[in-house]
C-alpha positions in Angstrom: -18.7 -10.8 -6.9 -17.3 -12.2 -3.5 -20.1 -11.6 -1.4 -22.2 -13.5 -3.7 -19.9 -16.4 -3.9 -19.8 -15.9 -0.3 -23.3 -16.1 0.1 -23.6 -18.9 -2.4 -21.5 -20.6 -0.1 -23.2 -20.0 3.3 -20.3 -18.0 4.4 -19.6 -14.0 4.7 -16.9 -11.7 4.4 -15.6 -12.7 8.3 -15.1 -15.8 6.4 -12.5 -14.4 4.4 -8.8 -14.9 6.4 -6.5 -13.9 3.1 -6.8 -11.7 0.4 -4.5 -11.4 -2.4 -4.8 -8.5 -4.7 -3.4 -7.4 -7.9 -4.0 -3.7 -9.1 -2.2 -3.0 -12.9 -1.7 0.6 -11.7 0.1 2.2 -8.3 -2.0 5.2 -8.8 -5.1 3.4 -8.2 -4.2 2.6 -4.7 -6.1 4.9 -2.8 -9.4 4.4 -4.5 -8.9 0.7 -4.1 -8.0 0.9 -0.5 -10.9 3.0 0.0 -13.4 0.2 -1.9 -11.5 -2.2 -0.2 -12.7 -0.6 3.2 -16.3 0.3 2.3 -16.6 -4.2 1.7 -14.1 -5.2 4.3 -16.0 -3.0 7.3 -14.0 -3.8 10.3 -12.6 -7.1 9.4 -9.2 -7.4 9.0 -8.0 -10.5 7.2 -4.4 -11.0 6.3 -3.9 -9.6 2.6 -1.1 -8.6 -0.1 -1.3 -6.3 -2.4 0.8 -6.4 -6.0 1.2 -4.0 -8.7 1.9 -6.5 -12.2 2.4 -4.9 -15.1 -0.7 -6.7 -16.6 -3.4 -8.9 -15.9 -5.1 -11.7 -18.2 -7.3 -9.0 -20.3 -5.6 -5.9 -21.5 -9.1 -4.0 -19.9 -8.4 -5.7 -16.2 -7.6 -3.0 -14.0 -7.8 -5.0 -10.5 -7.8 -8.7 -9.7 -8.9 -10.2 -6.2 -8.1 -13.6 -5.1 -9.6 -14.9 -1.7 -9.0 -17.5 0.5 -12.1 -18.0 3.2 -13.0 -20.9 5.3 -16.0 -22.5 7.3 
């Protein structure tokens, strides 16, 4: 879904300069770091990562905020 906000926007991921994410589960780090990489490629914005107890549907396993600018 971000790239094709992203897109819709004119921008690209070496838009994005902060990421904020929230996973509902430590043990899911890994395979989100790894997915994480595989999108990012070698851009490095500035991010934080969270583990909440819940998210706004029961079902959410990961949330992704991002801040990107022109």
């Amino acid at each position: 879904n971000l790239h094709a906000i992203l897109k819709e926007a004119g921008m690209s991921i070496a838009n994005v300069v902060k990421l904020m994410s929230f996973l509902t589960r430590a043990e899911d780090f890994a395979d989100f770091a790894r997915i994480r990489a595989r999108h990012l490629g070698v851009h490095r914005p500035a991010s934080t990562l969270l583990v909440v107890s819940a998210l706004a549907h029961p079902k959410f396993l990961v949330e992704v905020e991002a801040i990107a600018v022109r």
